[in-house]
C-alpha positions as a printed Julia matrix, in Angstrom:
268×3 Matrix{Float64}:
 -40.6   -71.34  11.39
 -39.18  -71.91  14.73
 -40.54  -70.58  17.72
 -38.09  -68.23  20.33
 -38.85  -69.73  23.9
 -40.66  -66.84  26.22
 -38.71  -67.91  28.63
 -36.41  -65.22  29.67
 -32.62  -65.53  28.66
 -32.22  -63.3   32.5
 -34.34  -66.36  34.11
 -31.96  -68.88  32.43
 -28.59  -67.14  33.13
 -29.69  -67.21  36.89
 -30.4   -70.83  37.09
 -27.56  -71.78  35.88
 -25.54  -69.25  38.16
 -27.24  -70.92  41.5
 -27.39  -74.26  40.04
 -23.16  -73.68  39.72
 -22.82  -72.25  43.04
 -24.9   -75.36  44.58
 -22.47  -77.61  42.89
 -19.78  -75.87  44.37
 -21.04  -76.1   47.98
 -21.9   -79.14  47.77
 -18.27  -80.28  46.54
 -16.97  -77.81  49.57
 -19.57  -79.47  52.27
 -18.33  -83.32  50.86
 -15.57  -85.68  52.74
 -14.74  -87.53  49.99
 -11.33  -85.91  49.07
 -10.82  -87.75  45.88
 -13.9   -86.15  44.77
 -12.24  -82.8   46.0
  -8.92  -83.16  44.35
 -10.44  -83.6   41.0
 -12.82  -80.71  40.97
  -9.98  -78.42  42.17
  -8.15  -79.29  39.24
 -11.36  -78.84  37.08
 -11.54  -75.45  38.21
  -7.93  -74.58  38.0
  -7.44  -76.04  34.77
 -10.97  -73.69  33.81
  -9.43  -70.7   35.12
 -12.0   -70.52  38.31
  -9.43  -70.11  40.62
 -10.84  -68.81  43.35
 -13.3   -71.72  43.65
 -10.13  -73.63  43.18
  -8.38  -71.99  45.95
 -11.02  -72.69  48.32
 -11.1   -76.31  48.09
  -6.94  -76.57  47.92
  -6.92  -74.66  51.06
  -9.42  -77.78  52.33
  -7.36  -80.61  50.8
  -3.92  -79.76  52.0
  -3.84  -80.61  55.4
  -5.06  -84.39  54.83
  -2.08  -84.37  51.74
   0.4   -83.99  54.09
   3.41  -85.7   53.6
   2.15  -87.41  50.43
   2.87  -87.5   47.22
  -0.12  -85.28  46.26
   1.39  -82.26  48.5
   3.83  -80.88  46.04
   1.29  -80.29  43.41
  -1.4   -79.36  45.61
   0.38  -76.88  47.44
   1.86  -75.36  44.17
  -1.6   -74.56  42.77
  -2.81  -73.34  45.98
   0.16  -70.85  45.55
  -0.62  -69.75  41.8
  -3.98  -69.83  42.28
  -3.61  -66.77  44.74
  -0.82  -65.17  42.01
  -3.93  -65.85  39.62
  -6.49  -63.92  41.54
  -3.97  -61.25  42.69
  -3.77  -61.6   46.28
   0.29  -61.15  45.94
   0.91  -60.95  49.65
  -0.47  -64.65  49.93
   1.46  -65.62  46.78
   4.64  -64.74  47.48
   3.93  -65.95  51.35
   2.79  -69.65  49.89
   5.43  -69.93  46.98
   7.89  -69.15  49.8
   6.48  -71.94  51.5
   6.64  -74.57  48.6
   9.87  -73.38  48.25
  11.41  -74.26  51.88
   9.27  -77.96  51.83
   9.96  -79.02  48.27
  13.78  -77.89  47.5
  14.26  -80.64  45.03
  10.64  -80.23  42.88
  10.65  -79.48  39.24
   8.5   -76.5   40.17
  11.34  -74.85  42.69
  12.38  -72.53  39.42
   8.97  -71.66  38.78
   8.13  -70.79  42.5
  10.81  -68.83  42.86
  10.61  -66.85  39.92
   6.66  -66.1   40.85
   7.63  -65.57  44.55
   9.56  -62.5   43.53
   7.27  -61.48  41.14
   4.31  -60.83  43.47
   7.01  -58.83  45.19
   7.2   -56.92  42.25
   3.37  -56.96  41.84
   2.9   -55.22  45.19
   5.73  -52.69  44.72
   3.35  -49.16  45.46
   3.57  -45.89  43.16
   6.89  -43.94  43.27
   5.39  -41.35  45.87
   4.7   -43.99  48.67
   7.26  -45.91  50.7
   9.36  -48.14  48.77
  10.73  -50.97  51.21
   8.43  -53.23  49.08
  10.21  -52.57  46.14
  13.48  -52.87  47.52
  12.51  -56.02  48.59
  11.15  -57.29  45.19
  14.51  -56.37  43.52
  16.67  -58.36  45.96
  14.63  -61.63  45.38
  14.5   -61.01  41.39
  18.01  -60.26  41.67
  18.42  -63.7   44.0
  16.78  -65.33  41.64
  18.88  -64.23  38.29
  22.25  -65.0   40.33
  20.73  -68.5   41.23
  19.09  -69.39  37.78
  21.26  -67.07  35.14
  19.95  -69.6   32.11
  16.16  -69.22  32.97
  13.18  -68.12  30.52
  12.52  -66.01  33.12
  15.87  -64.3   32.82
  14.44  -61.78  30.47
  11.52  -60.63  32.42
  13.42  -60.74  35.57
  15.58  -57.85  33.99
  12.86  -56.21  32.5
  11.34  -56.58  36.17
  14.42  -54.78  38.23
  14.73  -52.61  35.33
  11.1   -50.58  36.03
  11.59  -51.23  39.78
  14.9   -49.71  39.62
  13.56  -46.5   37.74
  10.86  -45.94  40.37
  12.83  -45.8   42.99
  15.11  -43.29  40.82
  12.17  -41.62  40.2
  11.13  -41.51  43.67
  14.67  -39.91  44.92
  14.43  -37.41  41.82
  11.21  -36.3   43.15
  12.15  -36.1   46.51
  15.79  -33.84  45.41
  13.44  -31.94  42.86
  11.04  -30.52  46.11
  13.67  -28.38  47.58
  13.76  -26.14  44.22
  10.1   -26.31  44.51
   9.93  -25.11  47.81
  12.47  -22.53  47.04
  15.63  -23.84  48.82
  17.95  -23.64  45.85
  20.85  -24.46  48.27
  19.44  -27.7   49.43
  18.05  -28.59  45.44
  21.43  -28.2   44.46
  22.98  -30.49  46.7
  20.1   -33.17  46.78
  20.75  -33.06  42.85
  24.41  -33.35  43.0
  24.03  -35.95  45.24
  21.15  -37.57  43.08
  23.24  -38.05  40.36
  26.23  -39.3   41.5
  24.4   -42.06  43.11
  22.35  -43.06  40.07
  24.66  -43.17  37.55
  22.81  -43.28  33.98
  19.63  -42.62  35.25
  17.08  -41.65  33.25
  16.33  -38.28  34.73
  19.8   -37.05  34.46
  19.21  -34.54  32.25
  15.91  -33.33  34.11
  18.29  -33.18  37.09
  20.74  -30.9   35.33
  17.98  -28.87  34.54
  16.86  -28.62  37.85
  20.01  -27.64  39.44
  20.86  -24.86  36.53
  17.56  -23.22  37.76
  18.42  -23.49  41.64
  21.84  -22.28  40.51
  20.16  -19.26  37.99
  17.95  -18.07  41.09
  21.29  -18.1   43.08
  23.6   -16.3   40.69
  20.95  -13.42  39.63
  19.76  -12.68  42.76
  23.96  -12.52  44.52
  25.32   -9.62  46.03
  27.8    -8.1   44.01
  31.0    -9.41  45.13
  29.62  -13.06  44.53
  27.24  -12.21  41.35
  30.31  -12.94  38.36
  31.79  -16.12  39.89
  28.3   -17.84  40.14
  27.06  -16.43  36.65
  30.5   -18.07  35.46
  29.59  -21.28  36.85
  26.35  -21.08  36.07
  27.54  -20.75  32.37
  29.24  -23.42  32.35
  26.84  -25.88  33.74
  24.75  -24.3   31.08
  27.81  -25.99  28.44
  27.87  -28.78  29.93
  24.04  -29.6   29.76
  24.02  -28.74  26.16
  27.33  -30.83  25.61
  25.76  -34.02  27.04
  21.81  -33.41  25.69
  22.12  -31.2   22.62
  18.42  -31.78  21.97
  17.56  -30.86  25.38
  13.69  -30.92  25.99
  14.45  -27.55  28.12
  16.54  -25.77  25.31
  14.19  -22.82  24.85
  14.1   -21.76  28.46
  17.58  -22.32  29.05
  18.32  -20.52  26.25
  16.1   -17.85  27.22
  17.56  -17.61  30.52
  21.23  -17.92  29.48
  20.44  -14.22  27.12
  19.94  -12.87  31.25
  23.15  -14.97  32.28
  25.39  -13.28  29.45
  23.83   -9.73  29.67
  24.54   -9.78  33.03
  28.58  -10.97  32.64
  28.44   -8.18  29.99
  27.68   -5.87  32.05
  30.31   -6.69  34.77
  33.36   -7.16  32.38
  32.63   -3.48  30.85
């Protein structure tokens, strides 16, 4: 029967950990940059990129104007994409970009240089420059390459940016009814919708601005009351003409039985 070493698997694990890192210092710490070059792309290839990333960042000044450059400086750019730092992606594929116009990469760069644009576009609620940004490059980069594989994702890309910064203006048009200036709401949505045509919050709009309109029309004077419960009636058709499955059917239905009691009660 075999016997289990006592020596702890914990013990083991940790060797091997600092016996790795020493390796890797000792690679970082060494001039010969043949030696270098090959254990970058030993690490890249293994997925360690930031241990890659490190020792590109040392090679690249003595590749210079060699042949080696092109390559190096294209991993040194993915191998930020790969650990996330987006900012320095998009900065360094911008970079291989402008010194290599003519590499079989340039597609590739390009594509990923607008995608860590996309990568750092924020939540709906925060500033969206960045996201502006990230859908003029992808949309650079579909005019410029309209038969890429990337042509797909590039859509799918502008697509989500696209609806957050619809979402973001929704929001923002949707605060004055919250804050109880129908007025303003109803204008902000009017305005909201004309200038995102399609949108996916069209109907949640709508809905919006028959409730700014509602609080409006019920609570009129009297000389103003029928003309806005009128209106409000038939933004009420219209809503149900367009969305006839409305998610907000029961409470505009609930408050249309007010709107129609009310026009009742003027016309007798």
């Amino acid at each position: 029967m075999f016997k289990i070493s006592n020596f702890p698997v914990t013990e083991i694990l940790i060797f091997l950990f600092f016996s790795s890192c020493n390796e890797y210092q000792k690679i970082l710490n060494n001039d010969d940059l043949n030696l270098k070059y090959k254990a970058a792309e030993n690490y890249y290839d293994n997925g360690e990129y930031r241990r890659a990333n490190r020792i590109f960042e040392q090679l690249i000044p003595s590749y210079r104007g060699k042949p080696q450059a092109e390559r190096l400086i294209y991993f040194f750019a993915d191998s930020y994409y790969q650990i996330k730092n987006f900012y320095l992606a998009a900065y360094q594929f911008e970079n291989f970009i402008k010194s290599f116009p003519e590499s079989q990469k340039i597609e590739e760069a390009n594509f990923y240089s607008a995608k860590s644009h996309y990568m750092m576009s924020p939540v709906f609620s925060l500033d969206q420059e960045e996201t502006l940004e990230a859908i003029n490059k992808l949309q650079i980069f579909i005019n410029n390459y309209p038969d890429s594989p990337f042509m797909v994702e590039s859509n799918q890309l502008i697509s989500e940016l696209q609806t957050k910064i619809e979402k973001k203006e929704f929001e923002v048009a949707k605060q004055y009814y919250t804050i109880f200036d129908y007025r303003a709401a109803i204008t902000a949505l009017d305005n909201f919708i004309a200038e995102f045509v399609g949108t996916k919050f069209r109907e949640e709009a709508l809905y919006y601005k028959f409730l700014s309109s509602y609080e409006i029309a019920i609570n009129s004077i009297e000389l103003k009351k029928l003309d806005r419960l009128k209106d409000l009636k038939e933004l009420y058709n219209n809503i149900v003409r367009y969305y006839p499955e409305t998610l907000f059917e029961e409470d505009l239905n609930k408050k249309m039985k007010t709107v129609d009691k009310e026009i009742n009660t003027f016309e007798k």
